[in-house]
PDB file with one MODEL, atoms N, CA, C and O in Angstrom:
MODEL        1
ATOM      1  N   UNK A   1       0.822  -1.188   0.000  1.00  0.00           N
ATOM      2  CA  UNK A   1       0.000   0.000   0.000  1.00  0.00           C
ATOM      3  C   UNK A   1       0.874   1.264   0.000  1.00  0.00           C
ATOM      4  O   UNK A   1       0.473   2.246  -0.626  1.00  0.00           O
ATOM      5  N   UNK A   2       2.213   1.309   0.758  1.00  0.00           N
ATOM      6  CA  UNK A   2       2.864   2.546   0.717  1.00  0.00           C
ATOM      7  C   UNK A   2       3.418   2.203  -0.653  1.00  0.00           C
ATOM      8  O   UNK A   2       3.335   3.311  -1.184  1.00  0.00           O
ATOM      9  N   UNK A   3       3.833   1.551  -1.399  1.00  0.00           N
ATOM     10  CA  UNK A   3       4.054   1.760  -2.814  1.00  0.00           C
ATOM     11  C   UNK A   3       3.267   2.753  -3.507  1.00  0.00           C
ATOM     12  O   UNK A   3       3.817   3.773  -3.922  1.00  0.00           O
ATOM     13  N   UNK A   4       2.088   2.561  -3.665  1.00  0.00           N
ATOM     14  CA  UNK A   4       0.790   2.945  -4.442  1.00  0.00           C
ATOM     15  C   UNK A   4       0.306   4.528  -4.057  1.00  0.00           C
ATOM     16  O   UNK A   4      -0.119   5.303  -4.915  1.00  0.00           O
ATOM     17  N   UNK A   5       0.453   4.902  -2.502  1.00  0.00           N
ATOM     18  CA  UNK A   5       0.648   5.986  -2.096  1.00  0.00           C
ATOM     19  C   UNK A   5       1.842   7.299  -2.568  1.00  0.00           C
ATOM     20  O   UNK A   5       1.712   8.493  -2.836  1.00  0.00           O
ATOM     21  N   UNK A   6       3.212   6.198  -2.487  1.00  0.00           N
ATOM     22  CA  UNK A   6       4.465   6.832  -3.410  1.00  0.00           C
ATOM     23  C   UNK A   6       3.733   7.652  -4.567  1.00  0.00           C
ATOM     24  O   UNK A   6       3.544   8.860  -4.710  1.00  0.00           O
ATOM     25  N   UNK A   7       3.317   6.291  -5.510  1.00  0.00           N
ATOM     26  CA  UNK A   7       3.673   5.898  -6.734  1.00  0.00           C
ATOM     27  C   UNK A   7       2.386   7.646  -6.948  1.00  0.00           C
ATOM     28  O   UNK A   7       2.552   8.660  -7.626  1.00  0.00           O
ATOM     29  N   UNK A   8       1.359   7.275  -6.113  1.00  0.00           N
ATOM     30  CA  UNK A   8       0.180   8.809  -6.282  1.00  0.00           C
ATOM     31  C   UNK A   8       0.911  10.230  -5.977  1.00  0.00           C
ATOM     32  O   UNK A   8       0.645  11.265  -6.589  1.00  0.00           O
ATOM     33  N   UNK A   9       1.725  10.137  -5.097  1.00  0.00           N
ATOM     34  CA  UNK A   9       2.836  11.749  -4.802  1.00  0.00           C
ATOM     35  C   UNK A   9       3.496  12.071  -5.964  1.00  0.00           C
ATOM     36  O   UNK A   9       3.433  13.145  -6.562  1.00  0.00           O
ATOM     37  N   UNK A  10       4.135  11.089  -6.258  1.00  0.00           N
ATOM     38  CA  UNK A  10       4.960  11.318  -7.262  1.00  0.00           C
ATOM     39  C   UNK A  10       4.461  11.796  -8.595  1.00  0.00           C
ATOM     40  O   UNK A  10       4.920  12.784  -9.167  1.00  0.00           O
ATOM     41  N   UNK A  11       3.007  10.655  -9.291  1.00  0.00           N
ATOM     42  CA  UNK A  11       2.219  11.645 -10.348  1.00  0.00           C
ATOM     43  C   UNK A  11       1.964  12.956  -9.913  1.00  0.00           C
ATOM     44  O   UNK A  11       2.122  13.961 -10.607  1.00  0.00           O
ATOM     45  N   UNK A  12       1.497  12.922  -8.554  1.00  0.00           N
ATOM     46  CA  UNK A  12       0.786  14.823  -8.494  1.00  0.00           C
ATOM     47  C   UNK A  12       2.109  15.851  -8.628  1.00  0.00           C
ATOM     48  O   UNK A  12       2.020  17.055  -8.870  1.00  0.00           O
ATOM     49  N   UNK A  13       3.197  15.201  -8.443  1.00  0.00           N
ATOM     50  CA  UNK A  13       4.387  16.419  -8.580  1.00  0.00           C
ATOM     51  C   UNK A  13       4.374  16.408 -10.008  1.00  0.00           C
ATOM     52  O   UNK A  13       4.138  17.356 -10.757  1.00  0.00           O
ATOM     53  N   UNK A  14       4.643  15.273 -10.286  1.00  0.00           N
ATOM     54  CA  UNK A  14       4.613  15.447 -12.511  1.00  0.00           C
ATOM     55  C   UNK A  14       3.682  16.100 -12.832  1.00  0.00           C
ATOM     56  O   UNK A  14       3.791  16.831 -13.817  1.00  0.00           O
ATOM     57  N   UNK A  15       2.130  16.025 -11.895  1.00  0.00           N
ATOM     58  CA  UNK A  15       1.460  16.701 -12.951  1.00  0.00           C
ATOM     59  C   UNK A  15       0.973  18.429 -12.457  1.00  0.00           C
ATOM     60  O   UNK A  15       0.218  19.157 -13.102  1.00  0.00           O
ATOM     61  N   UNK A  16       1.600  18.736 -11.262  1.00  0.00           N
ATOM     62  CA  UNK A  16       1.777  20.353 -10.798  1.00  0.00           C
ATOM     63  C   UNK A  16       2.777  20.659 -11.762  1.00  0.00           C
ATOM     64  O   UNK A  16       2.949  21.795 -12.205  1.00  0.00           O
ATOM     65  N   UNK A  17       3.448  19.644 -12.095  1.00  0.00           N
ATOM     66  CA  UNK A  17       5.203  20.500 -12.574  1.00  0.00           C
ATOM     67  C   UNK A  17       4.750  20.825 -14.007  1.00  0.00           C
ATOM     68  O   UNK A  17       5.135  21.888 -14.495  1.00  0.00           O
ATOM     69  N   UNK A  18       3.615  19.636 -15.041  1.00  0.00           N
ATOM     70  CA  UNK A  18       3.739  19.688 -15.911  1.00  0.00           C
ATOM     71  C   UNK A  18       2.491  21.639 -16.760  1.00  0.00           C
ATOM     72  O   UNK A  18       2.420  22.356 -17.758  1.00  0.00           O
ATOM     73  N   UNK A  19       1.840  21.444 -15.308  1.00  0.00           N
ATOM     74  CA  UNK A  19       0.751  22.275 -15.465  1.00  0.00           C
ATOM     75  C   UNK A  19       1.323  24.112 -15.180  1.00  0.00           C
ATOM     76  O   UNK A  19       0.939  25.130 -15.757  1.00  0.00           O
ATOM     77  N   UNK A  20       2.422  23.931 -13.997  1.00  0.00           N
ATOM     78  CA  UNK A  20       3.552  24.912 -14.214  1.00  0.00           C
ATOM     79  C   UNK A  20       4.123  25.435 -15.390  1.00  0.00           C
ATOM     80  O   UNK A  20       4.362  26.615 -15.644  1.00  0.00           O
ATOM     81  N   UNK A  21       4.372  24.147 -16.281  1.00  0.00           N
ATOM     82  CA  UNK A  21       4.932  24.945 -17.177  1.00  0.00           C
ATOM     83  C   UNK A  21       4.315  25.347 -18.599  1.00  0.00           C
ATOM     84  O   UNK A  21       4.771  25.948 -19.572  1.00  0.00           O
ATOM     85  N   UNK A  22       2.869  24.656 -18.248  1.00  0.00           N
ATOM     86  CA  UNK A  22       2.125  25.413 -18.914  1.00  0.00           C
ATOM     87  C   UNK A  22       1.560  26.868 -19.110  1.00  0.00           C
ATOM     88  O   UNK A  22       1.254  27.551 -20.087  1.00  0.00           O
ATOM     89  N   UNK A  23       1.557  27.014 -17.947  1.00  0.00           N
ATOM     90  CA  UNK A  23       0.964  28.230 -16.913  1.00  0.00           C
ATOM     91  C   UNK A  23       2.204  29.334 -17.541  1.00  0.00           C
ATOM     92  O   UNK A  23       1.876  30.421 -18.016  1.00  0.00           O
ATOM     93  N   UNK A  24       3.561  28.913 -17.471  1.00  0.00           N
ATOM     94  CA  UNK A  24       4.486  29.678 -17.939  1.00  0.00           C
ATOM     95  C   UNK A  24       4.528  29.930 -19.356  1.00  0.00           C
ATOM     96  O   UNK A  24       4.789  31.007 -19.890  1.00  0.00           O
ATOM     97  N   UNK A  25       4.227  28.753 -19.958  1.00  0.00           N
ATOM     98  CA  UNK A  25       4.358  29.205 -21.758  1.00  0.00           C
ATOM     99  C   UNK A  25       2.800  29.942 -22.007  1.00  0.00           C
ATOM    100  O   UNK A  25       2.365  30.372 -23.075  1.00  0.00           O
ATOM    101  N   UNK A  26       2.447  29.941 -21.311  1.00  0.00           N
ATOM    102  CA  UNK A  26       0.980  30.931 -21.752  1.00  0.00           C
ATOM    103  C   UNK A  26       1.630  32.853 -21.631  1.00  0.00           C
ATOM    104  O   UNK A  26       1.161  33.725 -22.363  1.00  0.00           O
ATOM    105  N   UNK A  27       2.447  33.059 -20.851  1.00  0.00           N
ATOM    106  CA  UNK A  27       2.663  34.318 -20.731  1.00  0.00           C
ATOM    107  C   UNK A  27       4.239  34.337 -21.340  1.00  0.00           C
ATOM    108  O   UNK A  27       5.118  35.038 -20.839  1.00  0.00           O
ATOM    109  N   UNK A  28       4.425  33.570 -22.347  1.00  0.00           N
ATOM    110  CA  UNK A  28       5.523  33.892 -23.629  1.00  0.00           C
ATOM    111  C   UNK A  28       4.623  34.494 -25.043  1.00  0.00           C
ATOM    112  O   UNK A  28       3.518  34.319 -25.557  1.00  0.00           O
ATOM    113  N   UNK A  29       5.304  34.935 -25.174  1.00  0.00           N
ATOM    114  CA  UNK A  29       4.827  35.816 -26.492  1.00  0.00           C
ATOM    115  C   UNK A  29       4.888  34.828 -27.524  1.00  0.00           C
ATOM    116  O   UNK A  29       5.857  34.112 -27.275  1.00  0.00           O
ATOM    117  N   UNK A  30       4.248  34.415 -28.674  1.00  0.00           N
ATOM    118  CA  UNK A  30       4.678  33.549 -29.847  1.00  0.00           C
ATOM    119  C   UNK A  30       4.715  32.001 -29.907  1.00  0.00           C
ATOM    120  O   UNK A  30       5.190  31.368 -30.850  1.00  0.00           O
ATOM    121  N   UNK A  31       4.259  31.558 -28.995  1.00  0.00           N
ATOM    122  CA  UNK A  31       4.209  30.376 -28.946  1.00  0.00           C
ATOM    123  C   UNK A  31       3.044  29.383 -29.777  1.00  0.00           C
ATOM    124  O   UNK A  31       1.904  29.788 -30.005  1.00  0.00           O
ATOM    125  N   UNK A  32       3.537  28.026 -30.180  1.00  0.00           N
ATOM    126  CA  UNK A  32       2.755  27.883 -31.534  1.00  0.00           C
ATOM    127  C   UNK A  32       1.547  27.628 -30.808  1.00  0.00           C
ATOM    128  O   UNK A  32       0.689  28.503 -30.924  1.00  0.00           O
ATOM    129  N   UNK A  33       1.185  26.331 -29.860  1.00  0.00           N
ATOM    130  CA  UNK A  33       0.012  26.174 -29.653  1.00  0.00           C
ATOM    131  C   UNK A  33      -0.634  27.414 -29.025  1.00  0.00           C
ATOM    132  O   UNK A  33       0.004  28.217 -28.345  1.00  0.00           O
ATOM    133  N   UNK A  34      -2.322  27.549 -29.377  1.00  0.00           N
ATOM    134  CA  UNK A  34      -2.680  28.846 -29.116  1.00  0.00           C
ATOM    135  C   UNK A  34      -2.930  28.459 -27.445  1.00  0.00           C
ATOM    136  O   UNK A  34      -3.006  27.407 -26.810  1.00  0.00           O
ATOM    137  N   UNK A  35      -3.013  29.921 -27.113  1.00  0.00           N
ATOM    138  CA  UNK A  35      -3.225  29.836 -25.614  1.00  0.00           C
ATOM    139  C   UNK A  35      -4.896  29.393 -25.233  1.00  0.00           C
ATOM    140  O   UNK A  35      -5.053  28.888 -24.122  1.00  0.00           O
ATOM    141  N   UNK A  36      -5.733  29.511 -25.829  1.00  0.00           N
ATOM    142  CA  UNK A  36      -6.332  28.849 -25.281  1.00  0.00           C
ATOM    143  C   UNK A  36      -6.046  26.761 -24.455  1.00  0.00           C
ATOM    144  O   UNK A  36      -6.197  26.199 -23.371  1.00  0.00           O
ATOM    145  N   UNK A  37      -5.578  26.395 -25.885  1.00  0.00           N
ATOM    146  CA  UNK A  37      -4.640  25.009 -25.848  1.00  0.00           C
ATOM    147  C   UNK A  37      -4.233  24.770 -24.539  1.00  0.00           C
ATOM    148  O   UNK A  37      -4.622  23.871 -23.794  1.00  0.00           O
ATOM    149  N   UNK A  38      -3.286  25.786 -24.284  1.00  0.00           N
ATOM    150  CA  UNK A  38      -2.575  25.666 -23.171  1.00  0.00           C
ATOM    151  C   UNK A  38      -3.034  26.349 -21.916  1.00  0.00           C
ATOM    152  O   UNK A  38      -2.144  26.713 -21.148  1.00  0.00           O
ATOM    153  N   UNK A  39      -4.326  26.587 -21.574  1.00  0.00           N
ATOM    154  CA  UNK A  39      -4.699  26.942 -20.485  1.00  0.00           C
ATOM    155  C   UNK A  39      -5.509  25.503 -20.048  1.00  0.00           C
ATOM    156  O   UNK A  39      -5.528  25.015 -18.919  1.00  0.00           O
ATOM    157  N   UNK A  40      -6.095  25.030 -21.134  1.00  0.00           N
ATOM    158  CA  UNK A  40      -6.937  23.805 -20.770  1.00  0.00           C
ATOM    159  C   UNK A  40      -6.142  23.213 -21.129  1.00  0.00           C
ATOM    160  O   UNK A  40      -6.778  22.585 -21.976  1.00  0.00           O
ATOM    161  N   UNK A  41      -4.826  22.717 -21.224  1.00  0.00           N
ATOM    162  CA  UNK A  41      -3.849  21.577 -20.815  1.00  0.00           C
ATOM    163  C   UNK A  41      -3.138  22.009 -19.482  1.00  0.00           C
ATOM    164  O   UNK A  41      -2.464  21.130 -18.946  1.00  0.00           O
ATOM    165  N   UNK A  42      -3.188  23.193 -18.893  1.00  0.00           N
ATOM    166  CA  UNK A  42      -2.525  23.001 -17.715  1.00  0.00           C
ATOM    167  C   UNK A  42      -3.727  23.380 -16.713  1.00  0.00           C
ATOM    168  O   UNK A  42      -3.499  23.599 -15.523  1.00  0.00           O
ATOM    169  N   UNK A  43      -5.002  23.443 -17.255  1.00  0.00           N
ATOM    170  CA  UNK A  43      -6.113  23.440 -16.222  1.00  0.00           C
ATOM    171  C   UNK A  43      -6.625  21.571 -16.090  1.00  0.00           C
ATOM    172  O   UNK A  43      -7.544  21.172 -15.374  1.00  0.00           O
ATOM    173  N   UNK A  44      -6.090  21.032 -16.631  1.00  0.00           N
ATOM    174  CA  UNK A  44      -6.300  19.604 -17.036  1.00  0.00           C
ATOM    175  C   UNK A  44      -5.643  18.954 -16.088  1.00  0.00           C
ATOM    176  O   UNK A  44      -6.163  18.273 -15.204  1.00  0.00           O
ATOM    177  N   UNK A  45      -3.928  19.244 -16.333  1.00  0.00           N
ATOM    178  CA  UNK A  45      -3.009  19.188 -15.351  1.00  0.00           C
ATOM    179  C   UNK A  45      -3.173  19.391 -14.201  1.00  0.00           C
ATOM    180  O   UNK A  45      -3.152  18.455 -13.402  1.00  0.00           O
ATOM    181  N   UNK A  46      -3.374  20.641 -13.821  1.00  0.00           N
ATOM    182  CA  UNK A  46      -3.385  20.646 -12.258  1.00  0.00           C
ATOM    183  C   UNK A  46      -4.716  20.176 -11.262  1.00  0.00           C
ATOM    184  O   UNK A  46      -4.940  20.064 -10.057  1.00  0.00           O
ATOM    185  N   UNK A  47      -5.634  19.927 -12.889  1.00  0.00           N
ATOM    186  CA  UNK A  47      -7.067  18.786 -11.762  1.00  0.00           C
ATOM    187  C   UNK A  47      -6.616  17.554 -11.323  1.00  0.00           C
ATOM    188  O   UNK A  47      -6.677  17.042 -10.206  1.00  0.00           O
ATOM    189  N   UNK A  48      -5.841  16.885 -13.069  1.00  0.00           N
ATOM    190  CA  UNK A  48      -5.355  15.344 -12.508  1.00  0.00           C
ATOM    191  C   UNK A  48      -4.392  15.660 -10.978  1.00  0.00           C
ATOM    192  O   UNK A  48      -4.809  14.983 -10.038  1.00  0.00           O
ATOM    193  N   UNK A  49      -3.487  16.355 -10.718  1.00  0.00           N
ATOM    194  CA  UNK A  49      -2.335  16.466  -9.782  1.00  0.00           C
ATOM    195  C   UNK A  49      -3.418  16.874  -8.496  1.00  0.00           C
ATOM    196  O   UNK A  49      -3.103  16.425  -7.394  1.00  0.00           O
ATOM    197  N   UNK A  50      -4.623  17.668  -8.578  1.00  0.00           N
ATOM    198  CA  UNK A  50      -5.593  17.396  -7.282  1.00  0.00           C
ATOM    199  C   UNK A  50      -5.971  16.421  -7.050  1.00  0.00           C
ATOM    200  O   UNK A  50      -5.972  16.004  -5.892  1.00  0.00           O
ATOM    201  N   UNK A  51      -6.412  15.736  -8.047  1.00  0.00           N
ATOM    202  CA  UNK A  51      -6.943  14.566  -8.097  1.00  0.00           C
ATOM    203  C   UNK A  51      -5.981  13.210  -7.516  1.00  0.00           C
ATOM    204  O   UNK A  51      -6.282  12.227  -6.839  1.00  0.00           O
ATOM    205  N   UNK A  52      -5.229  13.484  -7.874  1.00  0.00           N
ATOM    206  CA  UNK A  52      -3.980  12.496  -7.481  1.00  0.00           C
ATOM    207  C   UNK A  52      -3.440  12.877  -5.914  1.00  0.00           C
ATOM    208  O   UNK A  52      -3.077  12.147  -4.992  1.00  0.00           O
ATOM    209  N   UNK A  53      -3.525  13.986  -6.003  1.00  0.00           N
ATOM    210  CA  UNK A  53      -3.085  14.569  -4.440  1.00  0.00           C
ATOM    211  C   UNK A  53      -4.071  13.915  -3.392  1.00  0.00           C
ATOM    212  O   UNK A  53      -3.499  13.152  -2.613  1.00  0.00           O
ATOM    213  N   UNK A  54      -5.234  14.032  -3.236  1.00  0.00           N
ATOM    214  CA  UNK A  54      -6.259  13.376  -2.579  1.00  0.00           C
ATOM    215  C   UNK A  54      -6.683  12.110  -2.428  1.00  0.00           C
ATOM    216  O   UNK A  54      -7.346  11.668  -1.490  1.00  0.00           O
ATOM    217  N   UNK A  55      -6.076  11.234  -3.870  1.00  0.00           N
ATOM    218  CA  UNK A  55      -6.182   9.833  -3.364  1.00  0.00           C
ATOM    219  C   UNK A  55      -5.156   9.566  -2.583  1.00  0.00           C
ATOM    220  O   UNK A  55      -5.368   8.881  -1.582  1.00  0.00           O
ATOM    221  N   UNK A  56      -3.625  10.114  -2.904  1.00  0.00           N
ATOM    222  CA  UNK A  56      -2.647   9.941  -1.979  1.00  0.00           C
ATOM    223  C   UNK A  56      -3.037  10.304  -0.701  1.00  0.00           C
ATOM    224  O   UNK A  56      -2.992   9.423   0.157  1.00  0.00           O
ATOM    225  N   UNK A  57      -3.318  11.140  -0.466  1.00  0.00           N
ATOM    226  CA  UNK A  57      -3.701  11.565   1.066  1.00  0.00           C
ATOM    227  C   UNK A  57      -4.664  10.395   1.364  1.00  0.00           C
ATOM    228  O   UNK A  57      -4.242   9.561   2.165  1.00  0.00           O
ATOM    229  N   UNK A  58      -5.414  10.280   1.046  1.00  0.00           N
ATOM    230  CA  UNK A  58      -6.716   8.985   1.530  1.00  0.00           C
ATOM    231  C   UNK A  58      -5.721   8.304   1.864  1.00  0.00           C
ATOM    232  O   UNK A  58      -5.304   8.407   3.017  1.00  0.00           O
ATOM    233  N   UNK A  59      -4.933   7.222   0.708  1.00  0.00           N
ATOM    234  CA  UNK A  59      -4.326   6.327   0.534  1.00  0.00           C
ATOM    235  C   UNK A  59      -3.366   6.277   1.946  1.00  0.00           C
ATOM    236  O   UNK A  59      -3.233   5.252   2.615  1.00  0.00           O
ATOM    237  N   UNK A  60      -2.766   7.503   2.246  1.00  0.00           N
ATOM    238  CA  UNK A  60      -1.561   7.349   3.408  1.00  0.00           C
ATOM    239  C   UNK A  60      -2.418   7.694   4.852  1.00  0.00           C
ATOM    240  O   UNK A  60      -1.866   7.593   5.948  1.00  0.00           O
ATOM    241  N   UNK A  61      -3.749   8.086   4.708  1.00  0.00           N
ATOM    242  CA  UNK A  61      -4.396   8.387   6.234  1.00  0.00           C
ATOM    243  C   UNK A  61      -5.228   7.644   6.762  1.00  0.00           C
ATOM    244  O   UNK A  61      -5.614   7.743   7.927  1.00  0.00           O
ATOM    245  N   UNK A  62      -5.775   6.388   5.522  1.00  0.00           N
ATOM    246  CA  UNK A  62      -6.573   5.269   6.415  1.00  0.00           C
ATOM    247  C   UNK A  62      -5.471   3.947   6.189  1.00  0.00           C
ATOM    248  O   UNK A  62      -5.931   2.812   6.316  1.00  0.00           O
ATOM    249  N   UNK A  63      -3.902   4.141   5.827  1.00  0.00           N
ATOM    250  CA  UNK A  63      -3.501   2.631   5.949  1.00  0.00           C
ATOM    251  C   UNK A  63      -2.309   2.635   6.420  1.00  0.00           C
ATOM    252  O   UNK A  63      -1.724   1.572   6.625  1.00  0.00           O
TER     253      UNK A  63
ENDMDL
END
């Protein structure tokens, strides 16, 4: 069970980190995908990484 708990921390950091750097290429000038694209890929991102954050927490507070 603490595997599976890991294994849930570890996605929610990939997917804060990945939604970070979405969040950042939205306020570059010129970038190909349009920003809409990239607001709903890093609003996507940082649901899965809630989402993942909270089963981890479950996961490590009832076992």
């Amino acid at each position: 069970m603490k595997f599976i708990t890991v294994l849930f921390f570890i996605l929610c950091v990939i997917l804060f980190l990945g939604s970070g750097k979405y969040f950042a290429d939205v306020k570059r000038p010129g970038v190909y995908p349009p920003k809409q694209i990239l607001k709903s890929r890093a609003l996507v991102c940082a649901f899965g990484g809630g989402i993942c954050l909270l089963i981890a927490l479950m996961f490590s507070y009832f076992s």
